[in-house]
C-alpha positions in Angstrom: 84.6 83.5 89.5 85.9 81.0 87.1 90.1 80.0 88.2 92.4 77.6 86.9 93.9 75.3 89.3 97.8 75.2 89.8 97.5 72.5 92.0 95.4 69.8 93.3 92.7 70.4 95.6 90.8 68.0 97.6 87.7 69.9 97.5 87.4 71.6 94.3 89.8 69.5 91.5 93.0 68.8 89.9 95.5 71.3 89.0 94.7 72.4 85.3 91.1 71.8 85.8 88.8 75.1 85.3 86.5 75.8 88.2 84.0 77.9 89.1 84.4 79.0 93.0 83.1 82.2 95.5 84.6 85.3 94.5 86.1 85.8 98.0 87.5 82.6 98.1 89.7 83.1 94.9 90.7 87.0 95.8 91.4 86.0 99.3 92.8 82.2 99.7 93.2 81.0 96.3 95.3 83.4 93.9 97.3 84.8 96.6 98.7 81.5 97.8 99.4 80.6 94.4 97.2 77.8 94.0 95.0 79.2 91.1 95.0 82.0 88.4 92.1 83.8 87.3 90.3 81.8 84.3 91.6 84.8 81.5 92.6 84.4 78.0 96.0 85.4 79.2 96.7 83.6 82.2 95.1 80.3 80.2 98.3 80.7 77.6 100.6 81.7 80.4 99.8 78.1 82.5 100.0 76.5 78.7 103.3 77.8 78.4 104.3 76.7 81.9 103.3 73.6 81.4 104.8 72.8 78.2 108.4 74.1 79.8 107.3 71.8 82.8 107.2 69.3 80.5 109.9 69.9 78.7 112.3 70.3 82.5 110.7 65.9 82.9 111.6 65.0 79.9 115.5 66.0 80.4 115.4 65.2 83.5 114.3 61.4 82.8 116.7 61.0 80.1 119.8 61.7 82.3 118.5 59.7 85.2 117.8 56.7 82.7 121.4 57.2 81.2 122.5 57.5 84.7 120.6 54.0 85.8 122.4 52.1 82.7 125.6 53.5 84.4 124.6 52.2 87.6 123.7 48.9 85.7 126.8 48.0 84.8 128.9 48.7 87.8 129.4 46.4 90.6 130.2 47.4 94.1 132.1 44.9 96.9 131.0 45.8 100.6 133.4 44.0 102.9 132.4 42.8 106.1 134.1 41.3 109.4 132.6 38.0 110.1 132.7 35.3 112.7 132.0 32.1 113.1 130.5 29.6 110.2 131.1 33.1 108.5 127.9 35.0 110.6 128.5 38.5 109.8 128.8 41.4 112.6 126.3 43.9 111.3 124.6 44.4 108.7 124.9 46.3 105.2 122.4 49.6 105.2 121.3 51.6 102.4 123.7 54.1 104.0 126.7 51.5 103.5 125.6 50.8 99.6 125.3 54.9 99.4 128.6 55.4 100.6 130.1 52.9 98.1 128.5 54.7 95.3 129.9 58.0 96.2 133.3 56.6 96.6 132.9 55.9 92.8 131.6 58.9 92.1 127.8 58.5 92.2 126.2 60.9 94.5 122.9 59.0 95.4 120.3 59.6 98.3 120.3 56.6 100.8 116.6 56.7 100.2 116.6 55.7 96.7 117.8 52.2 97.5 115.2 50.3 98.0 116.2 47.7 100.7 113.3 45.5 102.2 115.9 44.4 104.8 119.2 45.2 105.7 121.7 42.7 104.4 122.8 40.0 106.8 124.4 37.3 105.1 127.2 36.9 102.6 126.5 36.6 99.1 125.6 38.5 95.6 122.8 41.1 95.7 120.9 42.9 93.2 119.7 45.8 94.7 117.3 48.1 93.6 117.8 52.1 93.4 114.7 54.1 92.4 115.9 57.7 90.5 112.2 59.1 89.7 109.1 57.0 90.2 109.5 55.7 86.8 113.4 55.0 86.4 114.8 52.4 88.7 117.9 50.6 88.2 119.8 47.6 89.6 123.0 47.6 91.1 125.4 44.5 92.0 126.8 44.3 95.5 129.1 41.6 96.3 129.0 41.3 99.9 132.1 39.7 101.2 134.6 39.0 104.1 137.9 40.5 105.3 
């Protein structure tokens, strides 16, 4: 039986790919679980359709997360720290700390799309990176300061 894939597949393909597989194994595993449709005129402009709507869902969805990073571009954020002695600072500033001074200005961002190699342990100016999709990052500048 001939099935197009929905999604990839280690051992048979890539989603959209047309393959030919056991009958039992597309009426019993495949098509129920969703992960193919059988290979019909129908269902090939039905997944055409989808996919062109799919595509359609990225494209918005990059545009406002690229409008969104030149937002993020242009604002600067000021983490204050307590420090000690020859100004060695207690702590550290987390992905968690930069998230938090986003949403207090209004930008709800996961702590796990800043990309910090290291947690920040010295005063100074930072340009830290925040990834939005895989293909949109942006750069926002933390001024990391004391009491």
């Amino acid at each position: 039986m001939k099935v197009i894939l929905r999604k990839d597949i280690a051992s048979l393909g890539k989603a959209e790919e047309i393959v030919q597989v056991a009958d039992g194994y597309a009426r019993n595993y495949l098509i129920p679980k969703g992960l193919a449709w059988t290979a019909t005129s129908r269902n090939m402009a039905a997944y055409e359709q989808e996919k062109r709507q799919k595509a359609l869902r990225n494209n918005k969805s990059k545009r406002d997360a690229q409008g969104l990073a030149e937002e993020l571009e242009r604002i600067s954020l000021t983490a204050t720290v307590s420090v000690g002695d020859e100004d060695r600072m207690f702590g550290s500033v987390t992905s968690q700390t930069i998230a938090n001074l986003l949403g207090e200005k209004g930008y709800d961002i996961d702590r796990r799309k800043i990309l910090l190699d290291d947690s920040i342990r010295a005063l100074g100016i930072y340009n830290v990176p925040v990834r939005l999709l895989p293909d949109v990052e942006a750069k926002v500048k933390l001024w990391v300061v004391k009491e």
